[in-house]
SENU-56329 format. One record per atom (N, C-alpha, C): residue number from 1; x, y, z. Coordinates in steps of 0.05 Angstrom, whole numbers, plus 5000, padded with zeros to 4 digits. Last residue first. Layout:
N
     k      u      v      w
   NUM      X      Y      Z
...
This chain:
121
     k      u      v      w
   121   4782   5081   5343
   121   4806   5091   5365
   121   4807   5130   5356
   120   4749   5075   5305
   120   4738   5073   5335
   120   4752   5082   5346
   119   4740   5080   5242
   119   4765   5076   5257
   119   4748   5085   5290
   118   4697   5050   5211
   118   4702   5077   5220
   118   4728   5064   5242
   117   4697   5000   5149
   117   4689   5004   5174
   117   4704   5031   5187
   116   4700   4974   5095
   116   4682   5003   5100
   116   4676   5007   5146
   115   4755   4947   5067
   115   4734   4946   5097
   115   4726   4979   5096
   114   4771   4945   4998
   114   4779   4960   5024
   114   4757   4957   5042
   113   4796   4933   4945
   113   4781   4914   4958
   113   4776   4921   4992
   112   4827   4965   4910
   112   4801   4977   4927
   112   4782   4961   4936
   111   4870   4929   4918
   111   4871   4950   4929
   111   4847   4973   4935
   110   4851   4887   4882
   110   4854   4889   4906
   110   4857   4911   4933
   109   4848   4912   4840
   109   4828   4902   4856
   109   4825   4902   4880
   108   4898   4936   4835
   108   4888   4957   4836
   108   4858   4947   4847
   107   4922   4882   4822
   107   4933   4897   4845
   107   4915   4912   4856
   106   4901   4868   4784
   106   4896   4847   4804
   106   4897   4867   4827
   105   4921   4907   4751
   105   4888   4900   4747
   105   4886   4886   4765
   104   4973   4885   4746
   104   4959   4912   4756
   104   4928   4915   4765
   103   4979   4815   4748
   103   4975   4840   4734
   103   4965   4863   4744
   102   5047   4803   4782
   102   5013   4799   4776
   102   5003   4817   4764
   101   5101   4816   4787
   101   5095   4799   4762
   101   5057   4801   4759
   100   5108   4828   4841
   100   5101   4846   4815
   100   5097   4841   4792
    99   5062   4781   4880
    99   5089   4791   4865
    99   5079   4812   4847
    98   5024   4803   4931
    98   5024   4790   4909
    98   5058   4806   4892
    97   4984   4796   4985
    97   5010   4800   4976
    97   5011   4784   4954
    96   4941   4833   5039
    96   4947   4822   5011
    96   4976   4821   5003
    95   4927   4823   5107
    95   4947   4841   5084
    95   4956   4824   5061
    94   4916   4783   5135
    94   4895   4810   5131
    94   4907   4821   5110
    93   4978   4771   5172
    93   4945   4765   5164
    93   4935   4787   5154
    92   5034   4797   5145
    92   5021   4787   5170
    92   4988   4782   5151
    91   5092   4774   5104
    91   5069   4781   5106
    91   5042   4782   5127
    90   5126   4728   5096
    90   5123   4745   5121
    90   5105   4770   5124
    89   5125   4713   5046
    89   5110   4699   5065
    89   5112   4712   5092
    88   5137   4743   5008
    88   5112   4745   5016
    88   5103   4728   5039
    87   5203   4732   4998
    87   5196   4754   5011
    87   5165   4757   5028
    86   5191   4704   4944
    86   5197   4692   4966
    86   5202   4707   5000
    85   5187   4743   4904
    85   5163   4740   4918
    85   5166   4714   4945
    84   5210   4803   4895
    84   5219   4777   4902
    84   5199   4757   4925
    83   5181   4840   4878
    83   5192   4829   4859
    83   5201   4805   4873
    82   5114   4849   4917
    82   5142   4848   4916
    82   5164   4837   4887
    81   5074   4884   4956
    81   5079   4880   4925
    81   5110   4873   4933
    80   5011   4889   4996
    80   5039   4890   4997
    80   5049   4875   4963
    79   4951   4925   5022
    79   4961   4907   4996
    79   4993   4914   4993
    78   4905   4937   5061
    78   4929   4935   5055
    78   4943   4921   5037
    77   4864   4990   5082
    77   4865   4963   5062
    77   4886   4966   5056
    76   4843   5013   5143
    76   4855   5018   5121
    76   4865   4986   5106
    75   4830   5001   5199
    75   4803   5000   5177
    75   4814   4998   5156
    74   4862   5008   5231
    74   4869   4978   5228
    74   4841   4982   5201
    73   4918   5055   5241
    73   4886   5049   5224
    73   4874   5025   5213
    72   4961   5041   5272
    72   4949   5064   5268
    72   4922   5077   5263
    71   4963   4983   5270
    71   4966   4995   5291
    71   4952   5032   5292
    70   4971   4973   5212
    70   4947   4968   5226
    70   4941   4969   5258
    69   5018   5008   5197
    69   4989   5014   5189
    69   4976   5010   5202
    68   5046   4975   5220
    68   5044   4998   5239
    68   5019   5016   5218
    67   5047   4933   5182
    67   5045   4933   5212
    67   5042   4952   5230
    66   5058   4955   5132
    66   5033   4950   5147
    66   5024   4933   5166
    65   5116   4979   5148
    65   5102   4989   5153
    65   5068   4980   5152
    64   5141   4916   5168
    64   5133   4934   5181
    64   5118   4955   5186
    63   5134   4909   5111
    63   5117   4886   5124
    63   5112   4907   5148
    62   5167   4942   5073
    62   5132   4949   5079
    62   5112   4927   5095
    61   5209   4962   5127
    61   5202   4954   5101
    61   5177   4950   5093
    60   5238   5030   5138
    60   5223   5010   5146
    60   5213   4989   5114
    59   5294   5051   5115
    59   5266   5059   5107
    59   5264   5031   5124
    58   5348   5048   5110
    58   5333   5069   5130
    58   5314   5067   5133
    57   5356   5029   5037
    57   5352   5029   5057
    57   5352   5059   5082
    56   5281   5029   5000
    56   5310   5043   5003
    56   5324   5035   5035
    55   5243   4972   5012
    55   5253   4997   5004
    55   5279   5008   5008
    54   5216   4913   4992
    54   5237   4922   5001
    54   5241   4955   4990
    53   5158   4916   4988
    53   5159   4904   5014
    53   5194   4910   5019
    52   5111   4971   4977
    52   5137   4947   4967
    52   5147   4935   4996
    51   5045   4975   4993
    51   5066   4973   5001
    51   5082   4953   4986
    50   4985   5013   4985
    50   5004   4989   4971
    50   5028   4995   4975
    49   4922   5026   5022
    49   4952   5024   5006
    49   4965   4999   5000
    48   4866   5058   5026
    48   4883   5035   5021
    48   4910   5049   5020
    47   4847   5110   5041
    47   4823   5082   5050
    47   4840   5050   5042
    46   4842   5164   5065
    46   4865   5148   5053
    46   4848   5124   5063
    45   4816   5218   5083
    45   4811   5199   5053
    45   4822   5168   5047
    44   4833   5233   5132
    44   4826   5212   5131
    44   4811   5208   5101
    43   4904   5241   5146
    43   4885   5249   5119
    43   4865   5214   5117
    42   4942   5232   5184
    42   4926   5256   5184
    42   4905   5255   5164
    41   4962   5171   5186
    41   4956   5186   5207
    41   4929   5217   5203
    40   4972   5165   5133
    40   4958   5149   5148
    40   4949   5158   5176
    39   5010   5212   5121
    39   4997   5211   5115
    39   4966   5196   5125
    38   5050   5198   5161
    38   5039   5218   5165
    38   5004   5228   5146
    37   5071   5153   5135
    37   5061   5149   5165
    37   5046   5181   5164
    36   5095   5173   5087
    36   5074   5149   5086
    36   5059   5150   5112
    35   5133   5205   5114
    35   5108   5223   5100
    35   5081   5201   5099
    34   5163   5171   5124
    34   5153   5182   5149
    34   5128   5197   5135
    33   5181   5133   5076
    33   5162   5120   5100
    33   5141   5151   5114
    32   5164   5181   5018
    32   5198   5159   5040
    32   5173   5155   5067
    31   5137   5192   4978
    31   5167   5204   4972
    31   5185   5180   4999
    30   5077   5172   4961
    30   5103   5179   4988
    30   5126   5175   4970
    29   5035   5185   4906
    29   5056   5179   4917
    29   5068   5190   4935
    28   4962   5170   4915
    28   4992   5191   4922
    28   5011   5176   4931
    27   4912   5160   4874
    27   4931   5150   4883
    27   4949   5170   4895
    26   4840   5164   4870
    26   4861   5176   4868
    26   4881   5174   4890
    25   4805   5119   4823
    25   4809   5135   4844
    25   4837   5147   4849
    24   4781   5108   4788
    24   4765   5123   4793
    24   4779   5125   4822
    23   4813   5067   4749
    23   4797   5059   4764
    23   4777   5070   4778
    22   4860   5110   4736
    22   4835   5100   4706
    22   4812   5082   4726
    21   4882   5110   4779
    21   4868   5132   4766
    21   4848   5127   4746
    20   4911   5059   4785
    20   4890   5071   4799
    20   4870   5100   4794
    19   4944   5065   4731
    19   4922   5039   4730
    19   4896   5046   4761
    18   4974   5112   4754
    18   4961   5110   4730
    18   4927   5088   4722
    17   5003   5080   4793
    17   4977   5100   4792
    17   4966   5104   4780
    16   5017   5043   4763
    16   5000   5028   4790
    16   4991   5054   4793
    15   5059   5069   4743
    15   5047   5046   4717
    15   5014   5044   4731
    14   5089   5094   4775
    14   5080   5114   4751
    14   5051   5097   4740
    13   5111   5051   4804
    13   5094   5063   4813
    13   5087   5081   4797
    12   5152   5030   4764
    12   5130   5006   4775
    12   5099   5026   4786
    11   5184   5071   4752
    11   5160   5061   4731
    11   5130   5047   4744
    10   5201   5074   4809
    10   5186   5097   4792
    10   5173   5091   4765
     9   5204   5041   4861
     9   5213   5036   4825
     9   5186   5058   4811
     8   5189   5047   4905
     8   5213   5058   4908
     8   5220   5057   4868
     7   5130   5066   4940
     7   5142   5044   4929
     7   5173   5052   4913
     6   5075   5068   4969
     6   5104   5072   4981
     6   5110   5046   4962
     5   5008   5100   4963
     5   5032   5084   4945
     5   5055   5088   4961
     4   4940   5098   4978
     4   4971   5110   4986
     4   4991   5086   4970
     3   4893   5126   4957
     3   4913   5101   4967
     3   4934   5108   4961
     2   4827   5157   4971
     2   4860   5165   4964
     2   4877   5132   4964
     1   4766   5160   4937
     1   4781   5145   4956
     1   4811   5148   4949
């Protein structure tokens, strides 16, 4: 199972693959939203992701983008991360959110906490 990572702190995201790799599955880092969208679009391995919720700016932020995740692929499991966790409350339904303070091991649960259902559209 692939999950997709959009996240902008290169330790934070080195640490969260790593911790998804030792889980048994395999993580890819997006380099910047549009590849993130392209990804979600063309490669149907991709069964989660984990979205920072503030990115570089230009970049959509990750409330938006798993909002247009679940416009795209409403099957895909969404888990949003933030350092500033007063930020989580705009978080839409369905989409996990937890500060970066929580432990990886929470994250990476969550993150293969994913709906086994076929995309219909």
């Amino acid at each position: 199972m692939t999950v997709l990572i959009m996240e902008d702190d290169e330790a934070y995201s080195y640490a969260l693959s790593r911790a998804l790799t030792a889980a048994g599955r395999t993580p890819v880092l997006c380099s910047n939203w549009s590849e993130y969208l392209h990804r979600i679009e063309s490669d149907p391995t991709v069964r989660s992701a984990v979205l920072d919720i503030r990115l570089p700016p230009g970049s959509p932020n990750g409330v938006a983008l798993a909002r247009m995740t679940r416009n795209k692929r409403p099957g895909v499991k969404l888990v949003v991360v933030s350092s500033h966790p007063d930020l989580l409350a705009d978080v839409p339904s369905g989409v996990q959110a937890y500060p970066k303070s929580q432990s990886l091991a929470d994250i990476v649960a969550a993150a293969n906490d994913y709906t086994d259902k076929p995309n219909l559209n």
